[in-house]
PDB file of N, CA, C and O in Angstrom, chain B, residues numbered from 101:
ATOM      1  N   UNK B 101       0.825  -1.199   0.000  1.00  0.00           N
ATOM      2  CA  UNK B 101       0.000   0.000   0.000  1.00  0.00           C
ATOM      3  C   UNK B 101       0.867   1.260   0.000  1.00  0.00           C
ATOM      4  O   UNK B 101       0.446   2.317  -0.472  1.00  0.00           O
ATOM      5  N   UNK B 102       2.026   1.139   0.510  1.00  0.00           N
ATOM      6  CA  UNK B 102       2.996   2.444   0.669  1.00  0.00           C
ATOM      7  C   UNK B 102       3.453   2.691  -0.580  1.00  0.00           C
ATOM      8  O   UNK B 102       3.457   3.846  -1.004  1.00  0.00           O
ATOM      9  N   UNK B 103       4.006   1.395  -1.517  1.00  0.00           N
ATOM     10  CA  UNK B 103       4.262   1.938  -2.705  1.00  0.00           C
ATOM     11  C   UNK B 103       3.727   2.427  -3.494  1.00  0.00           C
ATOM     12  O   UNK B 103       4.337   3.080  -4.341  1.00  0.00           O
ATOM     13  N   UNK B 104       2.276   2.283  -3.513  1.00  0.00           N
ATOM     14  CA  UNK B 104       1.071   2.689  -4.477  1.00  0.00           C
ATOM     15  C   UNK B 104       1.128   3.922  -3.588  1.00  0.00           C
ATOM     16  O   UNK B 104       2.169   3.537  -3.055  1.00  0.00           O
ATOM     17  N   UNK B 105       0.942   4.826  -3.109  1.00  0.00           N
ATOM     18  CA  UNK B 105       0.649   5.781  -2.131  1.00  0.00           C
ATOM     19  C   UNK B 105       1.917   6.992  -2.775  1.00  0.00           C
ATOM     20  O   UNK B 105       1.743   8.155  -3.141  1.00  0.00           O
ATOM     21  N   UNK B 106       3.234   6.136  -2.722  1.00  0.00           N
ATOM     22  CA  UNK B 106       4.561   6.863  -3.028  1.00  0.00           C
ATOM     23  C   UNK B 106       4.615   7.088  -4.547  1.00  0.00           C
ATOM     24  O   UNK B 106       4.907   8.154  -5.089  1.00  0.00           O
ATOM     25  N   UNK B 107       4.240   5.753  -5.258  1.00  0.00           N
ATOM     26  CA  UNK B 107       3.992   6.334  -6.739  1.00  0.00           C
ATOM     27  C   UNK B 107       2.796   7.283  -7.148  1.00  0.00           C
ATOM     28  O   UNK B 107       2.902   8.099  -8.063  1.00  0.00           O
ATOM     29  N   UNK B 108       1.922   7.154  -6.576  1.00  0.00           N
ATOM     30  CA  UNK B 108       0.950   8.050  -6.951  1.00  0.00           C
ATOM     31  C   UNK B 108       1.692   9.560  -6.471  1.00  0.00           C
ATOM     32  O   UNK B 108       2.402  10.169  -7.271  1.00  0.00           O
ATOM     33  N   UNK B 109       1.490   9.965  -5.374  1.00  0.00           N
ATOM     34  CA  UNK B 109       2.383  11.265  -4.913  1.00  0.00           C
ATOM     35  C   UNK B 109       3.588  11.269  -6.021  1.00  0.00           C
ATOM     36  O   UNK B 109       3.494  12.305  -6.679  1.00  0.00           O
ATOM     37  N   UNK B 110       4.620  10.511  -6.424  1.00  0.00           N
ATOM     38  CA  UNK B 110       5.971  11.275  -7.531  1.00  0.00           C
ATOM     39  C   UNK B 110       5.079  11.453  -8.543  1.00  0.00           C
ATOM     40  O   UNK B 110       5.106  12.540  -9.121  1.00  0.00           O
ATOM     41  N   UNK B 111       4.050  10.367  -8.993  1.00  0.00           N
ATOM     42  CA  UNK B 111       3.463  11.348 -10.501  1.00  0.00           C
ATOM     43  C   UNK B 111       2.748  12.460 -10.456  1.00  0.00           C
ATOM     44  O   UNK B 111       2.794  13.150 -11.474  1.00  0.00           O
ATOM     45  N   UNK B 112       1.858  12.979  -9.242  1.00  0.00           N
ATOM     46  CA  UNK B 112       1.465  13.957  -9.005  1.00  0.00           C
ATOM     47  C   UNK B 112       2.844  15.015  -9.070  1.00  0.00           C
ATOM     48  O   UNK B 112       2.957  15.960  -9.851  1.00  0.00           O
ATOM     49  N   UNK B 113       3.377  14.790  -8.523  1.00  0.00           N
ATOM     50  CA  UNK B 113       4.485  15.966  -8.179  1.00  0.00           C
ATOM     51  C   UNK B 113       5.270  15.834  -9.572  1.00  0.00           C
ATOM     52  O   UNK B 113       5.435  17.010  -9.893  1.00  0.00           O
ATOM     53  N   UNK B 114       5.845  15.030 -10.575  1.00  0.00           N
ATOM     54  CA  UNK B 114       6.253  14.952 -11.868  1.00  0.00           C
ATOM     55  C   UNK B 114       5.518  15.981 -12.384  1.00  0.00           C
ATOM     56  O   UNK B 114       5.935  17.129 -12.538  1.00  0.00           O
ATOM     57  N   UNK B 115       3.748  15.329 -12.817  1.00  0.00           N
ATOM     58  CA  UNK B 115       2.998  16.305 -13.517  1.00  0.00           C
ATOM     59  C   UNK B 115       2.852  17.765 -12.694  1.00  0.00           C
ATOM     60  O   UNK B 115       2.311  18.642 -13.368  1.00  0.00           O
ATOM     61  N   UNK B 116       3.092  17.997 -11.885  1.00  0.00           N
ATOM     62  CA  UNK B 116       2.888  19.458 -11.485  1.00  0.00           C
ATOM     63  C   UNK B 116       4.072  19.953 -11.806  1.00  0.00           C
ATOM     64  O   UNK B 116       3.892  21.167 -11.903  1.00  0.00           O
ATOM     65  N   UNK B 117       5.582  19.618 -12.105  1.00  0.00           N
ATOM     66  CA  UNK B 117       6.839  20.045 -12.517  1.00  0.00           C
ATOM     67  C   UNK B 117       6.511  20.176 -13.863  1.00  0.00           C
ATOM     68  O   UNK B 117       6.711  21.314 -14.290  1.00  0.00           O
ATOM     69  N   UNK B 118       6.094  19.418 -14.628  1.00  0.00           N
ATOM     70  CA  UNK B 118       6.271  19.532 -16.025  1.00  0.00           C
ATOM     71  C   UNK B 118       5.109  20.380 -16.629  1.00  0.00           C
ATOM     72  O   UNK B 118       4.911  20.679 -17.807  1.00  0.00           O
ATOM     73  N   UNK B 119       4.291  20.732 -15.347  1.00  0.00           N
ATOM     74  CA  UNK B 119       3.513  21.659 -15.894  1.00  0.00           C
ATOM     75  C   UNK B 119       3.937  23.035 -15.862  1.00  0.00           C
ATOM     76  O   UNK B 119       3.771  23.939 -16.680  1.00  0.00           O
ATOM     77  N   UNK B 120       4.526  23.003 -14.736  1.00  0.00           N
ATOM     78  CA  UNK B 120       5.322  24.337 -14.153  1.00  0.00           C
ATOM     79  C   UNK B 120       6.772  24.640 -15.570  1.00  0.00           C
ATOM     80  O   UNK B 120       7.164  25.782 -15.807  1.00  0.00           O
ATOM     81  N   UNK B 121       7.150  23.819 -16.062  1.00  0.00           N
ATOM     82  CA  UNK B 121       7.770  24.127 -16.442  1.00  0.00           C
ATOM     83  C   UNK B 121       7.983  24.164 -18.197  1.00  0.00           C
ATOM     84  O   UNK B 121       8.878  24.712 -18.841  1.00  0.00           O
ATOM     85  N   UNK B 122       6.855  23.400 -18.655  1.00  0.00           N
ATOM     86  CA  UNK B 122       5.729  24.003 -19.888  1.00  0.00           C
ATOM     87  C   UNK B 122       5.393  25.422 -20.051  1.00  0.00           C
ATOM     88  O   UNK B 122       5.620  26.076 -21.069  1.00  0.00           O
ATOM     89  N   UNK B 123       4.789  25.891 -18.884  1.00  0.00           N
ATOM     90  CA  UNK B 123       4.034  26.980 -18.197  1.00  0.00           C
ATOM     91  C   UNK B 123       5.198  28.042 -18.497  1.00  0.00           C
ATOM     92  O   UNK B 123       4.833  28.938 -19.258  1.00  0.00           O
ATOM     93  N   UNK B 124       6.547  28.124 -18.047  1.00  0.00           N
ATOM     94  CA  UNK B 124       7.440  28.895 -18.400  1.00  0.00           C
ATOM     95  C   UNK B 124       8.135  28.640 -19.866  1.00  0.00           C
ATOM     96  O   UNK B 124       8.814  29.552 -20.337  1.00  0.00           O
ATOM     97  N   UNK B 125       8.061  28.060 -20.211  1.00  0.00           N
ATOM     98  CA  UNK B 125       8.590  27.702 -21.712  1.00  0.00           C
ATOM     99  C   UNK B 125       7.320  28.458 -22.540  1.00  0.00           C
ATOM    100  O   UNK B 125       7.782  29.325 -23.281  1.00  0.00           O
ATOM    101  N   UNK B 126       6.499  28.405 -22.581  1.00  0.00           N
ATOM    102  CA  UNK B 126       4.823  29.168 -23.415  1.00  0.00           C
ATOM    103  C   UNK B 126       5.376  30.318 -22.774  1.00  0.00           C
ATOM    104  O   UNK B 126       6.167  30.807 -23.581  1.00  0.00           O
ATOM    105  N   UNK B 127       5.357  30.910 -21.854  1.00  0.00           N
ATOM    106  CA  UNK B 127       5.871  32.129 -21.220  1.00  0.00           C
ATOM    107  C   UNK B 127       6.833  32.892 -21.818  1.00  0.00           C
ATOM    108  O   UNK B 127       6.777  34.046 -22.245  1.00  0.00           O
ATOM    109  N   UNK B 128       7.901  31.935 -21.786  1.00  0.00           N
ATOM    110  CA  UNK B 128       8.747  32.952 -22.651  1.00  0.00           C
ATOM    111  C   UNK B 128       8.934  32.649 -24.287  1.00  0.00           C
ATOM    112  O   UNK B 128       9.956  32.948 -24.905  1.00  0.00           O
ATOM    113  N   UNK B 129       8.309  32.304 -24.601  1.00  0.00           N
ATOM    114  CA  UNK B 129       8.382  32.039 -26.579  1.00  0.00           C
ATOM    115  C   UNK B 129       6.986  33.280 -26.819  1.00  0.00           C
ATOM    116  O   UNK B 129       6.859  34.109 -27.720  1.00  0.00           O
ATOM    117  N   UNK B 130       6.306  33.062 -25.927  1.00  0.00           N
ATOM    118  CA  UNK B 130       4.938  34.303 -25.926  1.00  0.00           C
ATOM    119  C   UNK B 130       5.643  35.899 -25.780  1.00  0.00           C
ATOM    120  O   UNK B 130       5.265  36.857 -26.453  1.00  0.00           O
ATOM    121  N   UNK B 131       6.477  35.937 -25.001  1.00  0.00           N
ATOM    122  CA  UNK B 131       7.351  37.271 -24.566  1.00  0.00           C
ATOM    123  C   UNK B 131       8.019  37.341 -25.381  1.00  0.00           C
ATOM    124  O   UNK B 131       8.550  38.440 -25.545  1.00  0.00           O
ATOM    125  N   UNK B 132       8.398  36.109 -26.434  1.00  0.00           N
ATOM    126  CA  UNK B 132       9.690  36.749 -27.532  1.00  0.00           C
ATOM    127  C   UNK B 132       9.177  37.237 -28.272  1.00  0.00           C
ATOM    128  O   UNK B 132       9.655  38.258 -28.768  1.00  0.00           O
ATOM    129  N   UNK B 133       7.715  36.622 -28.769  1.00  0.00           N
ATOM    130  CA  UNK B 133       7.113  36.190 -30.275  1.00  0.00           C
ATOM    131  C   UNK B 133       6.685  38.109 -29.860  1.00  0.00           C
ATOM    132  O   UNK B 133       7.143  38.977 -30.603  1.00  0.00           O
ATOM    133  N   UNK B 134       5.912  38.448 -28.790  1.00  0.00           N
ATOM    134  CA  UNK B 134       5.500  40.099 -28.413  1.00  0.00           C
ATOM    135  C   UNK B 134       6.298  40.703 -28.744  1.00  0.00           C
ATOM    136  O   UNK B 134       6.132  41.132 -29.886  1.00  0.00           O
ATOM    137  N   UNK B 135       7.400  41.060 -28.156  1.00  0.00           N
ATOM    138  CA  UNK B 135       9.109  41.739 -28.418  1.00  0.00           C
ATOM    139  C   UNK B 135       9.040  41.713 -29.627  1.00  0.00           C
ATOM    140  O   UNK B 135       9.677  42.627 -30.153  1.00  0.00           O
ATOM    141  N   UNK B 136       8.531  41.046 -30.307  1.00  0.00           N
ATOM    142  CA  UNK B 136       9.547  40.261 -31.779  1.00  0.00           C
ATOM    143  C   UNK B 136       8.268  41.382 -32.722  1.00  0.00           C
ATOM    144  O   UNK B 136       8.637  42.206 -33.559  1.00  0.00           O
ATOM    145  N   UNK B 137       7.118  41.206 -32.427  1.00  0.00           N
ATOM    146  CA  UNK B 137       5.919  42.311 -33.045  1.00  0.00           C
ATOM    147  C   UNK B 137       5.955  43.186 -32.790  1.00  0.00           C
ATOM    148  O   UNK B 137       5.608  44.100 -33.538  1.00  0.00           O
ATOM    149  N   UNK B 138       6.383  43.350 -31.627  1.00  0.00           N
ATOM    150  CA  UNK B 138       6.657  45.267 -31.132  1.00  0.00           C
ATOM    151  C   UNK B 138       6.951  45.987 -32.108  1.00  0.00           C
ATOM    152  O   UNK B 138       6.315  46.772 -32.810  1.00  0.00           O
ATOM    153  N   UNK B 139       8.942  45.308 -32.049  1.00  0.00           N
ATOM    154  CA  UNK B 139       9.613  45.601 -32.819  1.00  0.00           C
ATOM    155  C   UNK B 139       9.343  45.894 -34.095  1.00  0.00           C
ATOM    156  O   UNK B 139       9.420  47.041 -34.535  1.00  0.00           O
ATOM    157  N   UNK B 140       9.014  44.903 -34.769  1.00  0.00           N
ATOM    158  CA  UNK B 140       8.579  45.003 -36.800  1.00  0.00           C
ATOM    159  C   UNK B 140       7.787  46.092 -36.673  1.00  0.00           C
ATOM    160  O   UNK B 140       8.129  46.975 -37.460  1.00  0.00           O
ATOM    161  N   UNK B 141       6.867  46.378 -35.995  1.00  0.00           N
ATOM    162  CA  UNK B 141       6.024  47.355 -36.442  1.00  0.00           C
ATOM    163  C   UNK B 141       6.334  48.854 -35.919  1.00  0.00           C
ATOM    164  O   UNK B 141       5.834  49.837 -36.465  1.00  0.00           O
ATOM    165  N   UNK B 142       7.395  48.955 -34.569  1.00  0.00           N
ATOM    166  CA  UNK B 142       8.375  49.952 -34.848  1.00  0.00           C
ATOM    167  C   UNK B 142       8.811  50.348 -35.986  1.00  0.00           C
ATOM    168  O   UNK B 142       8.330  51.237 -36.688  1.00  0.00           O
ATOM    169  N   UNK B 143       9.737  49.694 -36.191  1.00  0.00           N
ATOM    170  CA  UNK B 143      10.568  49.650 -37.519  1.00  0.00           C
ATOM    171  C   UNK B 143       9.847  50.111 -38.723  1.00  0.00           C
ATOM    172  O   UNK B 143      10.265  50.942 -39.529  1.00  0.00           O
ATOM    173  N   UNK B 144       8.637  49.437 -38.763  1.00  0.00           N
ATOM    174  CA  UNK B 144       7.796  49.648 -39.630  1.00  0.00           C
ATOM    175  C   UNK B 144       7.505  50.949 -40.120  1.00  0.00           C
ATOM    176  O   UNK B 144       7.786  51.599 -41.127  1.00  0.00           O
ATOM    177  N   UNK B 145       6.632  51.173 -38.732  1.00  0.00           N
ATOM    178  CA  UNK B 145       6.167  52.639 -38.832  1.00  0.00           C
ATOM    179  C   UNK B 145       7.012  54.068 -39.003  1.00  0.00           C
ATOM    180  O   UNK B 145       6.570  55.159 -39.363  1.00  0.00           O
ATOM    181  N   UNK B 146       8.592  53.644 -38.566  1.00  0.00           N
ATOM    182  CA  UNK B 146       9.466  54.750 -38.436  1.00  0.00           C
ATOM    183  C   UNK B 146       9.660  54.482 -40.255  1.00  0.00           C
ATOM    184  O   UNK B 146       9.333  55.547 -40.779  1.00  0.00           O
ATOM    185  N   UNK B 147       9.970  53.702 -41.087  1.00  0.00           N
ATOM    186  CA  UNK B 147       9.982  53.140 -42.117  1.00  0.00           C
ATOM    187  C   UNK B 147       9.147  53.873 -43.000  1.00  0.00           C
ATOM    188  O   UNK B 147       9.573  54.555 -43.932  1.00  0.00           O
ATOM    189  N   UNK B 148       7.941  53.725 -42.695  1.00  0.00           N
ATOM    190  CA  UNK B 148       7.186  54.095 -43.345  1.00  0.00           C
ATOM    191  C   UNK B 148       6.924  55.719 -42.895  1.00  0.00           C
ATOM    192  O   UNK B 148       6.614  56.260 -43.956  1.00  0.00           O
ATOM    193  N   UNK B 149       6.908  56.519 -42.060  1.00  0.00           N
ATOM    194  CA  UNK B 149       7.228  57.909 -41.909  1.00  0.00           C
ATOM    195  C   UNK B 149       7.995  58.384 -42.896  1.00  0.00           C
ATOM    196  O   UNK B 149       7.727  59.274 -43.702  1.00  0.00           O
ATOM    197  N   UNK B 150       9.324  57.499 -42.744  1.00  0.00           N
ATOM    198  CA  UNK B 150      10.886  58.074 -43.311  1.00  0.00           C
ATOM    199  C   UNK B 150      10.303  58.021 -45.246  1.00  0.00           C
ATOM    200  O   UNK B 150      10.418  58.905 -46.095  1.00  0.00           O
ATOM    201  N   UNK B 151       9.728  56.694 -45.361  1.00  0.00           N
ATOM    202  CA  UNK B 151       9.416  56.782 -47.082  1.00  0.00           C
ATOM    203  C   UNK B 151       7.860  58.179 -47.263  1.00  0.00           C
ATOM    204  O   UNK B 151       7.467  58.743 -48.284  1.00  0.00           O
ATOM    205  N   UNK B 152       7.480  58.275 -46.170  1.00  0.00           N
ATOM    206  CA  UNK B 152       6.360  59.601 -46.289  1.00  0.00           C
ATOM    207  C   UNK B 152       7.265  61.107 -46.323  1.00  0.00           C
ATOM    208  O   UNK B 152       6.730  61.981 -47.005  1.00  0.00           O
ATOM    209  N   UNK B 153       8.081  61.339 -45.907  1.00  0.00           N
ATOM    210  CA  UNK B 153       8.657  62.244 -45.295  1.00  0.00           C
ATOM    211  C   UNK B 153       9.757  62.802 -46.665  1.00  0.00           C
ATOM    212  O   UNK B 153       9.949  63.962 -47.032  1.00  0.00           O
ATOM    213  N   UNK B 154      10.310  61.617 -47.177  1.00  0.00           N
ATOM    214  CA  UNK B 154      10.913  61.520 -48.389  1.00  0.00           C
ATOM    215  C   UNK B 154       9.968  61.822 -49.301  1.00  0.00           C
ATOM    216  O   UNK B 154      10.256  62.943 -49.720  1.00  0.00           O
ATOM    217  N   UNK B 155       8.836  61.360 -49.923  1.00  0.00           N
ATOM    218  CA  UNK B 155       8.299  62.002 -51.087  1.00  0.00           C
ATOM    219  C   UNK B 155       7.283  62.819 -50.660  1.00  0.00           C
ATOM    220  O   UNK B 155       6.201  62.690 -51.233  1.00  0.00           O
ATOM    221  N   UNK B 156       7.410  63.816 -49.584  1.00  0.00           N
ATOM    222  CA  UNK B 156       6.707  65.243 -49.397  1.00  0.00           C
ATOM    223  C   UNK B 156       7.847  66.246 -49.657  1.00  0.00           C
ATOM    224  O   UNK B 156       7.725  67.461 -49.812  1.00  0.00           O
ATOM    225  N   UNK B 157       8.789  65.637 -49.673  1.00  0.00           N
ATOM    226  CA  UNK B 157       9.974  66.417 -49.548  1.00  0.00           C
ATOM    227  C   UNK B 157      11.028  66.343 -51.039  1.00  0.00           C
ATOM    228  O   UNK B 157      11.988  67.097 -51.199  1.00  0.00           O
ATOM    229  N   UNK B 158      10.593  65.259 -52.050  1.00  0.00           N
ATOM    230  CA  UNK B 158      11.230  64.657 -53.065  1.00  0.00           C
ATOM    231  C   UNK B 158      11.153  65.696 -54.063  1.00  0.00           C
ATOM    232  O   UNK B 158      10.394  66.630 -53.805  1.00  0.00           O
ATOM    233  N   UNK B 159      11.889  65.722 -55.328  1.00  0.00           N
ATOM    234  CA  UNK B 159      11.903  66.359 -56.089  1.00  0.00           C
ATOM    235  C   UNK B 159      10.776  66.836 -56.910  1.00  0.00           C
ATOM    236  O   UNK B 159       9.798  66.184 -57.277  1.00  0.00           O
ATOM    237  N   UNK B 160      11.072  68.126 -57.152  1.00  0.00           N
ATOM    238  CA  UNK B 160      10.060  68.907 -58.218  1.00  0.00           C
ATOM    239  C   UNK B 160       8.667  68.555 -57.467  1.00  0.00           C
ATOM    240  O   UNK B 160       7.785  67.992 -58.116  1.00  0.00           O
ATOM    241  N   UNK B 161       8.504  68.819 -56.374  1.00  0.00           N
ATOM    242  CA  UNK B 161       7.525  69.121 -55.058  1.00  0.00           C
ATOM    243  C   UNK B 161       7.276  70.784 -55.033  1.00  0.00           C
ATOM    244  O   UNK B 161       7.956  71.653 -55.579  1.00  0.00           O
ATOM    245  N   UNK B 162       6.197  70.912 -54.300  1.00  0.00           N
ATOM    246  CA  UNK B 162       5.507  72.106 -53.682  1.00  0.00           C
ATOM    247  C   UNK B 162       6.869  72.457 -52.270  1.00  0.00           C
ATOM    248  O   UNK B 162       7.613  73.401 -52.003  1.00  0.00           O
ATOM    249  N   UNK B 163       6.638  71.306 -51.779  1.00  0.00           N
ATOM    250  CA  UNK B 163       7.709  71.479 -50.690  1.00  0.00           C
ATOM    251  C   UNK B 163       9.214  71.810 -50.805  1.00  0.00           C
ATOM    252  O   UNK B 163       9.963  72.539 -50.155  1.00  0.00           O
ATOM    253  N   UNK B 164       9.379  70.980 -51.902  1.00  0.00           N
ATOM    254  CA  UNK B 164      10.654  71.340 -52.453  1.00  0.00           C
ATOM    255  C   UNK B 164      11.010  72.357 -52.731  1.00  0.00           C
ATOM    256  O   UNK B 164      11.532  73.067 -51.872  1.00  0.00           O
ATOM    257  N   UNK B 165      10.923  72.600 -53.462  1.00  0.00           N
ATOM    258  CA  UNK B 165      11.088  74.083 -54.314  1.00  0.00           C
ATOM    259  C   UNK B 165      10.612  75.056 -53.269  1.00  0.00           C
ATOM    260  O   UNK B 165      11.213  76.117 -53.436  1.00  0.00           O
ATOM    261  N   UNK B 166       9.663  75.128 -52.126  1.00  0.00           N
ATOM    262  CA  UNK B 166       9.896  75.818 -50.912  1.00  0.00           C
ATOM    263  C   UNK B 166      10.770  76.191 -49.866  1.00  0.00           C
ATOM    264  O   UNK B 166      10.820  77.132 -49.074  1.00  0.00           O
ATOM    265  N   UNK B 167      11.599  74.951 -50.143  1.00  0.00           N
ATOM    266  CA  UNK B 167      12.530  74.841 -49.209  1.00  0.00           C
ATOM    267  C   UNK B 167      14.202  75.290 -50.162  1.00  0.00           C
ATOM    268  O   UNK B 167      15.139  75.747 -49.508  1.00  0.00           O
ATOM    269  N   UNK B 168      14.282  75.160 -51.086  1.00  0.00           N
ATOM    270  CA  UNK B 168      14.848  75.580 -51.621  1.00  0.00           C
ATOM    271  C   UNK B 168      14.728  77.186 -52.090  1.00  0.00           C
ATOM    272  O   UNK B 168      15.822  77.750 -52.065  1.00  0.00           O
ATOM    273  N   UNK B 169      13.959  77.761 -52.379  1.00  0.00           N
ATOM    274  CA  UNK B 169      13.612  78.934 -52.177  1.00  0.00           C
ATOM    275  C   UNK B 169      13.985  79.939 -50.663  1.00  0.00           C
ATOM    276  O   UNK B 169      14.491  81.059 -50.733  1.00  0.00           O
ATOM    277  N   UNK B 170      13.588  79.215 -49.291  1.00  0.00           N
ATOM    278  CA  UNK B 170      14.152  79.159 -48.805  1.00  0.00           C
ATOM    279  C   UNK B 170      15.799  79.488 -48.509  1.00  0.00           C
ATOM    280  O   UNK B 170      16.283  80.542 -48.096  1.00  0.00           O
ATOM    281  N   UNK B 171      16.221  78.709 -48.728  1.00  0.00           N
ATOM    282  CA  UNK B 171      17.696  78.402 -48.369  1.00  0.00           C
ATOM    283  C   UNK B 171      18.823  79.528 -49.209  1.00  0.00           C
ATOM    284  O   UNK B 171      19.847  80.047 -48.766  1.00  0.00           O
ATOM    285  N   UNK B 172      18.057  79.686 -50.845  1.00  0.00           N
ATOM    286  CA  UNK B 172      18.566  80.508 -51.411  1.00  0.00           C
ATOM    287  C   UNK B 172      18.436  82.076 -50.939  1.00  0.00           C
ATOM    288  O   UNK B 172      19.430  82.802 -50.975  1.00  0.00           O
ATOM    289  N   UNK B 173      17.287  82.512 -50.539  1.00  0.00           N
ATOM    290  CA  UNK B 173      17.211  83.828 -49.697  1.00  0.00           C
ATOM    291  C   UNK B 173      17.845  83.735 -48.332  1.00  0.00           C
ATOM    292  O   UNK B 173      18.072  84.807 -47.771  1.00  0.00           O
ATOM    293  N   UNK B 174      18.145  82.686 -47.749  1.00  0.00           N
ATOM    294  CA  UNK B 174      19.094  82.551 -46.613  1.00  0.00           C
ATOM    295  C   UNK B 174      20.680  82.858 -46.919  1.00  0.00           C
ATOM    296  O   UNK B 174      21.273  83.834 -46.459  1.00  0.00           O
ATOM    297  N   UNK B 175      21.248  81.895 -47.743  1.00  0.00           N
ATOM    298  CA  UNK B 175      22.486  82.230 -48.664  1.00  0.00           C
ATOM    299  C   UNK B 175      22.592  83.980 -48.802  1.00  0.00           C
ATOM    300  O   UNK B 175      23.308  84.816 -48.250  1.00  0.00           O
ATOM    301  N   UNK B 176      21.419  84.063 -49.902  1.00  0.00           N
ATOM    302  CA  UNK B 176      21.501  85.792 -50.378  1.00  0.00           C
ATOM    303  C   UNK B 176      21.573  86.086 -48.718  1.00  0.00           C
ATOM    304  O   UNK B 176      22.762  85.977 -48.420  1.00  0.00           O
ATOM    305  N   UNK B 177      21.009  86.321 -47.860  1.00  0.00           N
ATOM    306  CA  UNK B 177      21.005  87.376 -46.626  1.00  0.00           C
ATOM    307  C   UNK B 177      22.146  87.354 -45.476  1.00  0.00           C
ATOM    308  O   UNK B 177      22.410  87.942 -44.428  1.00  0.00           O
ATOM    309  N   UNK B 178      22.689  86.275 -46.338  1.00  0.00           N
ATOM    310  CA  UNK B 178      23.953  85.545 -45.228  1.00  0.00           C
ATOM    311  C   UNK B 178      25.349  86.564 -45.559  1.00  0.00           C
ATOM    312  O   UNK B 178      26.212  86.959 -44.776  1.00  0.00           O
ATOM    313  N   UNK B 179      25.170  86.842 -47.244  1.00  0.00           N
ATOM    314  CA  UNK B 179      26.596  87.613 -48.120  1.00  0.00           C
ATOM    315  C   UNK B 179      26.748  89.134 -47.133  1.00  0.00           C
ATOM    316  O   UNK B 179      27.621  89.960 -47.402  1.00  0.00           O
TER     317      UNK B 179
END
């Protein structure tokens, strides 16, 4: 009766380890896989600013030629 008693208790206590430690393994592949989406869509979005930012600013633009206009009356006021 003691051995049935002792095996039952180690598989209880087995399965509560291997749950515990499942439990942290999902834990952290879940925390990478997050990190890991954060990131891309950081990247992303600064990405995609930087390609917005570039053709408001790209050649033979409204902006352009503002800013260049600009710079040239800066030059002239600088002499």
């Amino acid at each position: 009766m003691g051995r049935i008693v002792a095996g039952v208790v180690l598989l209880v206590v087995a399965v509560v380890v291997v749950g515990w430690v499942a439990m942290a393994v999902v834990h952290a592949l879940v925390s990478l896989a997050w990190y890991l989406i954060l990131g891309a869509l950081v990247v992303g979005g600064g990405y995609w600013l930087y390609r917005r930012a570039r053709r408001a600013i790209g050649p033979e633009t409204r902006n352009r030629r503002r800013l260049e206009a600009a710079l040239r009356t800066r030059r002239t006021n600088d002499r």
